[in-house]
PDB file with SEQRES, HELIX, SHEET and CRYST1 records, atoms N, CA, C and O in Angstrom:
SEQRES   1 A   67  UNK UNK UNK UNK UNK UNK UNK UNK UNK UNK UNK UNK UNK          
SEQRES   2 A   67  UNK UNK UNK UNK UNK UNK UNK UNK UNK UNK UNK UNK UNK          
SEQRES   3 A   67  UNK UNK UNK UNK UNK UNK UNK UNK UNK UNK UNK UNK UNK          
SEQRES   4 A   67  UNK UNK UNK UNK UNK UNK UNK UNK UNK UNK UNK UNK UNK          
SEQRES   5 A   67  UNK UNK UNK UNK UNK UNK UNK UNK UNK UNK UNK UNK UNK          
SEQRES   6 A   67  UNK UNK                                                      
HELIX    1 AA1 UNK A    8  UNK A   13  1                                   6    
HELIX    2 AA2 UNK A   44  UNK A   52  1                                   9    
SHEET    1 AA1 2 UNK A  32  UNK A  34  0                                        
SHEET    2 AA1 2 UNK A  40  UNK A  42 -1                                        
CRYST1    1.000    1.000    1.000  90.00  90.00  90.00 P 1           1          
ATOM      1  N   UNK A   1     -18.843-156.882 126.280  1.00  0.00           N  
ATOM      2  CA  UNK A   1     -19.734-157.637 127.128  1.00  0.00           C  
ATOM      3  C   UNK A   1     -18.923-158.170 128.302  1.00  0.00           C  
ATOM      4  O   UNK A   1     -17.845-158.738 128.127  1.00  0.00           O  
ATOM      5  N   UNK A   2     -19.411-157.993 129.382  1.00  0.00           N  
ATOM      6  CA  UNK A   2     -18.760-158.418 130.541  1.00  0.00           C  
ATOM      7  C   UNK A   2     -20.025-159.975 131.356  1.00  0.00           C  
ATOM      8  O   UNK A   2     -21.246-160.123 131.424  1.00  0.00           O  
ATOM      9  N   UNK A   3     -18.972-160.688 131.745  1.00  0.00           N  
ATOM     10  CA  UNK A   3     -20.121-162.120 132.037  1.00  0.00           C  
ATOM     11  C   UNK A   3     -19.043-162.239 133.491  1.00  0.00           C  
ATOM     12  O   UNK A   3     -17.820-162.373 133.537  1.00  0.00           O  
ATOM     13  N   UNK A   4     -20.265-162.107 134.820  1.00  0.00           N  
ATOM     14  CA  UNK A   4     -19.619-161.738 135.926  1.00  0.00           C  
ATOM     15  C   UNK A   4     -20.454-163.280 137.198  1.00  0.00           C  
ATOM     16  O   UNK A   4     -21.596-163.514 137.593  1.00  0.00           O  
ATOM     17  N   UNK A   5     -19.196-163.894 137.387  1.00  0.00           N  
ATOM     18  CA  UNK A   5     -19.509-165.001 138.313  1.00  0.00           C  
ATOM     19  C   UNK A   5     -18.624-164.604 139.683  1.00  0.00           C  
ATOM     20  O   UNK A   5     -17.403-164.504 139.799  1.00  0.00           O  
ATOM     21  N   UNK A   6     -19.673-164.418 140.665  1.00  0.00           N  
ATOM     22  CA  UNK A   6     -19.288-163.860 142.201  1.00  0.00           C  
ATOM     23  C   UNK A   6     -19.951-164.946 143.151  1.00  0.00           C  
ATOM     24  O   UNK A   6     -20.272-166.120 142.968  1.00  0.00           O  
ATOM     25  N   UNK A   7     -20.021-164.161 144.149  1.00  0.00           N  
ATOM     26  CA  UNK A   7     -20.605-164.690 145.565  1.00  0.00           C  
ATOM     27  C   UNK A   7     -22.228-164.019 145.275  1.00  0.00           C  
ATOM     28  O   UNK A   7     -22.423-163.386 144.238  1.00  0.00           O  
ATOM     29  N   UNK A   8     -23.060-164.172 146.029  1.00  0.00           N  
ATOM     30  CA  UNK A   8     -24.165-163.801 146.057  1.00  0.00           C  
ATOM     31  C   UNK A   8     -24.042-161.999 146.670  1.00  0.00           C  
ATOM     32  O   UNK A   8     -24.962-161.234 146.380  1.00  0.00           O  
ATOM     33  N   UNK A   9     -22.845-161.494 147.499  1.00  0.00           N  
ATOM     34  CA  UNK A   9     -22.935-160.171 147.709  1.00  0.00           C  
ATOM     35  C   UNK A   9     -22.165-159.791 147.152  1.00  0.00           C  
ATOM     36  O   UNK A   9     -22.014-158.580 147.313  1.00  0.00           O  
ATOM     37  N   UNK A  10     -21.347-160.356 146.331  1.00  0.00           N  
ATOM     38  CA  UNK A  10     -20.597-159.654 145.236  1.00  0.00           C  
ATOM     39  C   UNK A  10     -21.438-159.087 144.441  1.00  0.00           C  
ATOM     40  O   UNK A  10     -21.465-157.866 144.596  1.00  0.00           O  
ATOM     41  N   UNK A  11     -22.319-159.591 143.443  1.00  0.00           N  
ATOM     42  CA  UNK A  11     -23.469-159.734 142.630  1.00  0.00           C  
ATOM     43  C   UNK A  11     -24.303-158.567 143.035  1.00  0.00           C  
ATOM     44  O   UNK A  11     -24.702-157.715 142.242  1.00  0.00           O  
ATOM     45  N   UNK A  12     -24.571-158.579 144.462  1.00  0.00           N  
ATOM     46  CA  UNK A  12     -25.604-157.137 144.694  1.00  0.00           C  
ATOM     47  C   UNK A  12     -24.884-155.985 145.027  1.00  0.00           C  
ATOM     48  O   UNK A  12     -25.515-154.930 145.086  1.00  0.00           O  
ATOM     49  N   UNK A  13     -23.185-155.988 145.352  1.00  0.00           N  
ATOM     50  CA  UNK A  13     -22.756-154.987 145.019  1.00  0.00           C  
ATOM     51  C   UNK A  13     -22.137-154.070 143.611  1.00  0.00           C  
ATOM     52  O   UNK A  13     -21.985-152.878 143.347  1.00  0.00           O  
ATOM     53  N   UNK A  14     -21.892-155.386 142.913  1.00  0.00           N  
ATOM     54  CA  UNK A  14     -21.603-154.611 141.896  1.00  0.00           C  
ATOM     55  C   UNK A  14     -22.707-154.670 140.839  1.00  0.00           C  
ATOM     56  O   UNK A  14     -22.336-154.509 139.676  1.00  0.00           O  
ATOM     57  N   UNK A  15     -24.253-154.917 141.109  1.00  0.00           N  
ATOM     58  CA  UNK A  15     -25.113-154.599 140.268  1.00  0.00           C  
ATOM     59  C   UNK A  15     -25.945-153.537 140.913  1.00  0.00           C  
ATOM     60  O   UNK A  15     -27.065-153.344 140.440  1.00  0.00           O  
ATOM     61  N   UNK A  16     -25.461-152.677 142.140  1.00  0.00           N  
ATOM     62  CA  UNK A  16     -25.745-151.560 142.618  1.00  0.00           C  
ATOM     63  C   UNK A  16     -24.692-150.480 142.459  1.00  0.00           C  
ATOM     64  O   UNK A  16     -24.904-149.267 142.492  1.00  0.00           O  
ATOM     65  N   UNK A  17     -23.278-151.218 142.243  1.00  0.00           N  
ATOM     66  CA  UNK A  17     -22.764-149.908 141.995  1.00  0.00           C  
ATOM     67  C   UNK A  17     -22.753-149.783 140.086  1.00  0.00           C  
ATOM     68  O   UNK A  17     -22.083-148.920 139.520  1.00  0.00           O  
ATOM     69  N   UNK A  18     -23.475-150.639 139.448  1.00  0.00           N  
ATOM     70  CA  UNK A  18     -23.742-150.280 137.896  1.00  0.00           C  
ATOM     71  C   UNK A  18     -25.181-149.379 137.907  1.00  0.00           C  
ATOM     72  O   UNK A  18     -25.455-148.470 137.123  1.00  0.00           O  
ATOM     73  N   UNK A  19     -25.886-149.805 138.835  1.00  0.00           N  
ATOM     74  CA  UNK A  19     -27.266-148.935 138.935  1.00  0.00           C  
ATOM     75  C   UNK A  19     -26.833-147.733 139.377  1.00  0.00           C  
ATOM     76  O   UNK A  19     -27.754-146.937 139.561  1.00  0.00           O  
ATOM     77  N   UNK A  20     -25.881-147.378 139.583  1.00  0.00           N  
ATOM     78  CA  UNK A  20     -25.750-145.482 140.420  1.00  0.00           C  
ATOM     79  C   UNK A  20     -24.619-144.876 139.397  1.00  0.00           C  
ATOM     80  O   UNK A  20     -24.468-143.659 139.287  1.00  0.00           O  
ATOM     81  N   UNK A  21     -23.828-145.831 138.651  1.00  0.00           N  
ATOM     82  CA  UNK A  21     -22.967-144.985 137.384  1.00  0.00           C  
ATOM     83  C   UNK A  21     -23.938-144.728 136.207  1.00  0.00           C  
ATOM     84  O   UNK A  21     -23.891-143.706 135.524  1.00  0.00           O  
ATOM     85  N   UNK A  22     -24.941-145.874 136.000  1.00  0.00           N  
ATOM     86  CA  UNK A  22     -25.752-145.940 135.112  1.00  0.00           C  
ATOM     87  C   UNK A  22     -26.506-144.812 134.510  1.00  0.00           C  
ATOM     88  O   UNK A  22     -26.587-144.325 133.382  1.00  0.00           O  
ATOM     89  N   UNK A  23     -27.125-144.530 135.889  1.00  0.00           N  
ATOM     90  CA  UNK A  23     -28.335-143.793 135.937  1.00  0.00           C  
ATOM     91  C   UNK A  23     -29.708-144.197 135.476  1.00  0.00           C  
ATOM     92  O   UNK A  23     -30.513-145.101 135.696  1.00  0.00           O  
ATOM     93  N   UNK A  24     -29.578-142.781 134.507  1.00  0.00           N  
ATOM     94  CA  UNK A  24     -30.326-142.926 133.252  1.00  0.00           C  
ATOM     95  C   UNK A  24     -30.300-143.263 131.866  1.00  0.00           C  
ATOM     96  O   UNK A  24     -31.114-143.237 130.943  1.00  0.00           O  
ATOM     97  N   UNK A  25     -28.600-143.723 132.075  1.00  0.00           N  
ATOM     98  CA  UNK A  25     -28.417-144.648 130.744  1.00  0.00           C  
ATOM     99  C   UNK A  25     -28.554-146.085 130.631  1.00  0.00           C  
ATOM    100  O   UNK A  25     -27.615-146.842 130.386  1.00  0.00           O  
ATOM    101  N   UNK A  26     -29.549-146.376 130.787  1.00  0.00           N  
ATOM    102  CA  UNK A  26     -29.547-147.897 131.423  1.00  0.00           C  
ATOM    103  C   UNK A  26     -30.122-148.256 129.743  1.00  0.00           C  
ATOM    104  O   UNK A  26     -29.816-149.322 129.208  1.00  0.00           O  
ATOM    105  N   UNK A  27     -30.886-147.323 129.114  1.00  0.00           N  
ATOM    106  CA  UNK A  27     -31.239-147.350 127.623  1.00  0.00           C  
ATOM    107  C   UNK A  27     -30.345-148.239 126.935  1.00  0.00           C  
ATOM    108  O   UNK A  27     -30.669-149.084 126.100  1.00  0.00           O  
ATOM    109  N   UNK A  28     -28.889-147.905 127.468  1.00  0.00           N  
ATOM    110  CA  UNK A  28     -27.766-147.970 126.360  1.00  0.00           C  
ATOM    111  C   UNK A  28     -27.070-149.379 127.242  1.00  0.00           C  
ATOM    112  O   UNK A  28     -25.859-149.584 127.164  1.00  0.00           O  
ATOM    113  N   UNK A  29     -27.844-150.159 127.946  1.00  0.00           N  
ATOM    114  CA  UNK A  29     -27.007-150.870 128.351  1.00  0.00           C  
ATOM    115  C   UNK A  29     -27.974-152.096 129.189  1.00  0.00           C  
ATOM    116  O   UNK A  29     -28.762-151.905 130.116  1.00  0.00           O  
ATOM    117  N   UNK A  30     -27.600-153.438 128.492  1.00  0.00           N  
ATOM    118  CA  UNK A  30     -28.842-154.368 128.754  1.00  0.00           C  
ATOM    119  C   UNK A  30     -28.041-155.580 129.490  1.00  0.00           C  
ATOM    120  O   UNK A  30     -26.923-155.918 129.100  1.00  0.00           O  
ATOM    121  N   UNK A  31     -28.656-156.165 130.512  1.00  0.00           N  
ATOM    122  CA  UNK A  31     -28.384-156.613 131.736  1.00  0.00           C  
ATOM    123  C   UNK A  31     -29.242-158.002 131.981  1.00  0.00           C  
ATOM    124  O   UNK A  31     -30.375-158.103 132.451  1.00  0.00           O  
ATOM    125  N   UNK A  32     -28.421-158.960 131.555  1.00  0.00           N  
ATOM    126  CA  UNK A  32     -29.093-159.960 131.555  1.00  0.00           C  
ATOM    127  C   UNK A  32     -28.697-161.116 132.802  1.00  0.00           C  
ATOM    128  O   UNK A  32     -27.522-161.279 133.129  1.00  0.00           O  
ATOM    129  N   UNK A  33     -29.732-161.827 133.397  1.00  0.00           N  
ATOM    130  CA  UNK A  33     -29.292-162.945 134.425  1.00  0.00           C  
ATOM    131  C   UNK A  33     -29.355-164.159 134.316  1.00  0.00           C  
ATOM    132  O   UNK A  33     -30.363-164.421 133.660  1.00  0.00           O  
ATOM    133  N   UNK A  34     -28.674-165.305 134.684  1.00  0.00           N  
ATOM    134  CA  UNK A  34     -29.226-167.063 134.593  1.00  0.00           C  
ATOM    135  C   UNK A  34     -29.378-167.008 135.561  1.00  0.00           C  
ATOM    136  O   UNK A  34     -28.348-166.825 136.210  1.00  0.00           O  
ATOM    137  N   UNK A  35     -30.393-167.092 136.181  1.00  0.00           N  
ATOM    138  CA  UNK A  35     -30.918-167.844 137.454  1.00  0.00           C  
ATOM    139  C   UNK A  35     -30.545-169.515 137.757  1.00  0.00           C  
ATOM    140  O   UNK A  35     -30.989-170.217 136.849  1.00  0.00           O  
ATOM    141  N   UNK A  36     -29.918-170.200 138.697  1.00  0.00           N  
ATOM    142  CA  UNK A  36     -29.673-171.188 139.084  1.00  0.00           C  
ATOM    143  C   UNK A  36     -30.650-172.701 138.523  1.00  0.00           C  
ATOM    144  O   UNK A  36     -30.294-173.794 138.083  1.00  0.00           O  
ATOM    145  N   UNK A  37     -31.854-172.151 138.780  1.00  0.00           N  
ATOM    146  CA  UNK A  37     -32.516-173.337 137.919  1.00  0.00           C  
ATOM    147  C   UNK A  37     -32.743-173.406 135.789  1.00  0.00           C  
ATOM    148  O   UNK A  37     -33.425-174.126 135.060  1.00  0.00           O  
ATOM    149  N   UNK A  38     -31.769-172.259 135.516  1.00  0.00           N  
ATOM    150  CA  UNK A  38     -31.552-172.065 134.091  1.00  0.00           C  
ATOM    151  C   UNK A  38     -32.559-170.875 133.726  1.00  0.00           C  
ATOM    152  O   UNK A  38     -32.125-170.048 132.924  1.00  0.00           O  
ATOM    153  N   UNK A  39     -33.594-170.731 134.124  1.00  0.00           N  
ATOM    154  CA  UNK A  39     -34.125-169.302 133.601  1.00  0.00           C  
ATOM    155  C   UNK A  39     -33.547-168.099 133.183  1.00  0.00           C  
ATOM    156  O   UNK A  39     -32.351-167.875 133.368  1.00  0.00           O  
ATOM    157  N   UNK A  40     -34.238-167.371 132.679  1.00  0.00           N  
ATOM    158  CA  UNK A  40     -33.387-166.010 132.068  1.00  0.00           C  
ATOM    159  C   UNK A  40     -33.941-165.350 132.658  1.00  0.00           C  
ATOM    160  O   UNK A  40     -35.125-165.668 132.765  1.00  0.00           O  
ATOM    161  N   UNK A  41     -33.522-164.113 133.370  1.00  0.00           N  
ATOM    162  CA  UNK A  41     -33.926-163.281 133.536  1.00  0.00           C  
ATOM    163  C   UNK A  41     -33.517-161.262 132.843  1.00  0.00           C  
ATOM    164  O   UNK A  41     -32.299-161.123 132.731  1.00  0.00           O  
ATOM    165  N   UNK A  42     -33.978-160.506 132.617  1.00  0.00           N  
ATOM    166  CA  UNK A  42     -33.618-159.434 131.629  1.00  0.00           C  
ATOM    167  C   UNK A  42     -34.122-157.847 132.465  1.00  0.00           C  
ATOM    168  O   UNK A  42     -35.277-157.707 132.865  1.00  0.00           O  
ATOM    169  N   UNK A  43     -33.421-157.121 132.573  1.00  0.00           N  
ATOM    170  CA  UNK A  43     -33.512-155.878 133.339  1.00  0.00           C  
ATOM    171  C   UNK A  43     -32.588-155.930 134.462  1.00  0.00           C  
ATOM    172  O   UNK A  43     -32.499-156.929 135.175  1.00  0.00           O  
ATOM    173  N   UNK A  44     -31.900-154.878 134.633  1.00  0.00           N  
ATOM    174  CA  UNK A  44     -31.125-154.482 136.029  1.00  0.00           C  
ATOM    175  C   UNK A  44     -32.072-154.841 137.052  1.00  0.00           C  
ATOM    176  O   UNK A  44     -31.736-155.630 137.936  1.00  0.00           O  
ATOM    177  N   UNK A  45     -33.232-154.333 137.015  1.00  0.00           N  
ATOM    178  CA  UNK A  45     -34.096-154.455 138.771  1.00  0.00           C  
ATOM    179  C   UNK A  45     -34.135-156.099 138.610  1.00  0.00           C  
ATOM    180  O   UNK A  45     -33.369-156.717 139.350  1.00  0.00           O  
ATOM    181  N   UNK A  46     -35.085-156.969 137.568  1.00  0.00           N  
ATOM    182  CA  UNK A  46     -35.185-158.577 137.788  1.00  0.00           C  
ATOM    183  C   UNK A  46     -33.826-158.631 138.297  1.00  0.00           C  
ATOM    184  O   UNK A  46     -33.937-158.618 139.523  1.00  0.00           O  
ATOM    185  N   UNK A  47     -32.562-158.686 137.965  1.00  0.00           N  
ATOM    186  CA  UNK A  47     -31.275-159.295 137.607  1.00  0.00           C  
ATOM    187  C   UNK A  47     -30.866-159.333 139.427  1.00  0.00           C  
ATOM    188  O   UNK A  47     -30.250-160.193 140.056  1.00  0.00           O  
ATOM    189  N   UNK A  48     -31.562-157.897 139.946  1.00  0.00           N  
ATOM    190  CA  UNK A  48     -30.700-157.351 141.230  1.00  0.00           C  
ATOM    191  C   UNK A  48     -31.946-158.062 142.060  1.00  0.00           C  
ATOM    192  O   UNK A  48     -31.749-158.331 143.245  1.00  0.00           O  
ATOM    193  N   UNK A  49     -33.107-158.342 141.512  1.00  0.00           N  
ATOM    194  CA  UNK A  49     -34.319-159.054 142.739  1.00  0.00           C  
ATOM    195  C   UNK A  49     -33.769-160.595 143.036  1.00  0.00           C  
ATOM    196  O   UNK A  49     -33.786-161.218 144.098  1.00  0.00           O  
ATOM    197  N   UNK A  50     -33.268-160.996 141.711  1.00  0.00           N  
ATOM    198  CA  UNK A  50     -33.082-162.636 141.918  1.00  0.00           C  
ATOM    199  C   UNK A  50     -31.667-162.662 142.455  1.00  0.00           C  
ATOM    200  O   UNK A  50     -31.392-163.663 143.117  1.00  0.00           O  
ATOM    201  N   UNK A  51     -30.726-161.767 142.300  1.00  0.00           N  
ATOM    202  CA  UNK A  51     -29.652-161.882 143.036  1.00  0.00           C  
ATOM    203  C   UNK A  51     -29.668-161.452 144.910  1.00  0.00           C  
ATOM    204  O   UNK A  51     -28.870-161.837 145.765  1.00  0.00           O  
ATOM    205  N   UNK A  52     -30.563-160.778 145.032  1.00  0.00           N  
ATOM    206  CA  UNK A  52     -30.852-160.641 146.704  1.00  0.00           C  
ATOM    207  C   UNK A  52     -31.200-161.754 146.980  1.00  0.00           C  
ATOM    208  O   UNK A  52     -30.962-162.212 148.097  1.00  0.00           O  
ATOM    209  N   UNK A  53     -31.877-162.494 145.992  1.00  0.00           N  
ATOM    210  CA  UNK A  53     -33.125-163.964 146.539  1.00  0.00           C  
ATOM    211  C   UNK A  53     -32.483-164.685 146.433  1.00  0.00           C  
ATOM    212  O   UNK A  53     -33.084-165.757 146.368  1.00  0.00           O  
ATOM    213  N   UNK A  54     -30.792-164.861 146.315  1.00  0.00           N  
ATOM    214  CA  UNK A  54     -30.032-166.145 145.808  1.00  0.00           C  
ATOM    215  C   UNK A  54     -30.522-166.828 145.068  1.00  0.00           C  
ATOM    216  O   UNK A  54     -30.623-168.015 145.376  1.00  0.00           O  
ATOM    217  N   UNK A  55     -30.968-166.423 143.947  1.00  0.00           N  
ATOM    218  CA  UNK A  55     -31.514-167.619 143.192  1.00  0.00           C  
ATOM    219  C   UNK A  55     -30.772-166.998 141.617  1.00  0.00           C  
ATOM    220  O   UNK A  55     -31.432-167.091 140.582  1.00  0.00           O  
ATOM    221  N   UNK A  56     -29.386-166.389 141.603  1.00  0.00           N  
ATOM    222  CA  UNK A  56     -28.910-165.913 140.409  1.00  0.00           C  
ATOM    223  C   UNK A  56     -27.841-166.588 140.214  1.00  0.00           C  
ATOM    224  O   UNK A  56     -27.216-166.685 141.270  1.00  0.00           O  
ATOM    225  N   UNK A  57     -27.223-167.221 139.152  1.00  0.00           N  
ATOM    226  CA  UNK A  57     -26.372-168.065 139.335  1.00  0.00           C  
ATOM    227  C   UNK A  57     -24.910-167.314 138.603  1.00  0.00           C  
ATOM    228  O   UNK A  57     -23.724-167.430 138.913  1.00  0.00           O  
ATOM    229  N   UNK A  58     -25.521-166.592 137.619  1.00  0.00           N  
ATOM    230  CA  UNK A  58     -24.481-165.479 137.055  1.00  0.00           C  
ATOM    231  C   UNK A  58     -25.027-164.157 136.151  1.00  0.00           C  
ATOM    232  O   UNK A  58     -26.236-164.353 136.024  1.00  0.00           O  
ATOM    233  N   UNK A  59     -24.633-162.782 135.407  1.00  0.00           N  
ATOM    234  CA  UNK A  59     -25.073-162.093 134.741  1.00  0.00           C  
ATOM    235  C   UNK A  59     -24.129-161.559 133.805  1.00  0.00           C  
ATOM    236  O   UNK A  59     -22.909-161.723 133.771  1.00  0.00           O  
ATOM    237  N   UNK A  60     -25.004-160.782 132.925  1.00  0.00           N  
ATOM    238  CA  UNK A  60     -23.935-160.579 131.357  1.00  0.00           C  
ATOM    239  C   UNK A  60     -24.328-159.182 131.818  1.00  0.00           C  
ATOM    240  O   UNK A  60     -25.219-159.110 132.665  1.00  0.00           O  
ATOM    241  N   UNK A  61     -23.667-157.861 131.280  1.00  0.00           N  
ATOM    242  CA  UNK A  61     -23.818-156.692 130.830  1.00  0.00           C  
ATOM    243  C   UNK A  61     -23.309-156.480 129.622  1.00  0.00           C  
ATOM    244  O   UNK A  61     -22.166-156.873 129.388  1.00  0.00           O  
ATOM    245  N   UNK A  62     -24.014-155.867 128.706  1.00  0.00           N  
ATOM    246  CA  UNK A  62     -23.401-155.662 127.403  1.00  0.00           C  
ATOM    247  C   UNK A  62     -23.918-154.063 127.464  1.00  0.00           C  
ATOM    248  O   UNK A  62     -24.696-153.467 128.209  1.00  0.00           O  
ATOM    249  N   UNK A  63     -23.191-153.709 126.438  1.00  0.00           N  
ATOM    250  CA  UNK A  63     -23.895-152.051 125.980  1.00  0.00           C  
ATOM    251  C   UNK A  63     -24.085-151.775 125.253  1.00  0.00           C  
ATOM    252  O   UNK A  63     -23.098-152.205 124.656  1.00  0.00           O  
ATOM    253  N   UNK A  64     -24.770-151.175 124.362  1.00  0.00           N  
ATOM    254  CA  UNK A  64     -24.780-151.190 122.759  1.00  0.00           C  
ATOM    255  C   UNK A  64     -23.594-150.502 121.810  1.00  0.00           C  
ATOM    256  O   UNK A  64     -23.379-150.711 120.616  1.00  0.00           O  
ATOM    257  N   UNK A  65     -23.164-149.956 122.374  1.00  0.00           N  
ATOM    258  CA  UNK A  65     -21.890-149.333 122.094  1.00  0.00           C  
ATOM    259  C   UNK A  65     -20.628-150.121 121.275  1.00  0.00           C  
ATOM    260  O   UNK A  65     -19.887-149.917 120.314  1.00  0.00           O  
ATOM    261  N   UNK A  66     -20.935-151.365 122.509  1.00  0.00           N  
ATOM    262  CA  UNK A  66     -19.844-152.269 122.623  1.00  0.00           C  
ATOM    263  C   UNK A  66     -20.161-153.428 121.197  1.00  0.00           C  
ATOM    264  O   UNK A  66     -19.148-153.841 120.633  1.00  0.00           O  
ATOM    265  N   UNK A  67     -21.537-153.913 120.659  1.00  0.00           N  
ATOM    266  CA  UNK A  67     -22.174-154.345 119.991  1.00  0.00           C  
ATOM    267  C   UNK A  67     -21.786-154.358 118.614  1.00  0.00           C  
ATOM    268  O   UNK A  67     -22.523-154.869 117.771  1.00  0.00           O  
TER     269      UNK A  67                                                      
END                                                                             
């Protein structure tokens, strides 16, 4: 499990360059966000919408692999 605290374009680059190694294994690999006011958010696309919107405060990737 990787737990990744950046800048706000850190965050949309390296949750775009996990969306293009990913692909279509995104099955095998779950992507979770805290949004700044404590919410959760769950999916690569939520994780990468609230991080464009600055409103992400940090995110986990785990894989099942790793589990």
């Amino acid at each position: 499990m990787n737990q990744y605290f950046t800048t706000t374009q850190g965050a949309i680059t390296r949750l775009m360059k996990l969306k293009r190694e990913l692909g279509g294994a995104l099955m095998s690999t779950t992507i979770v966000g805290r949004r700044k006011d404590g919410r959760e958010v769950s999916g690569l696309q939520a994780v990468l919408l609230n991080a464009r919107n600055g409103q992400l405060a940090c995110f986990v990737q785990a894989s099942t692999m790793e589990e």
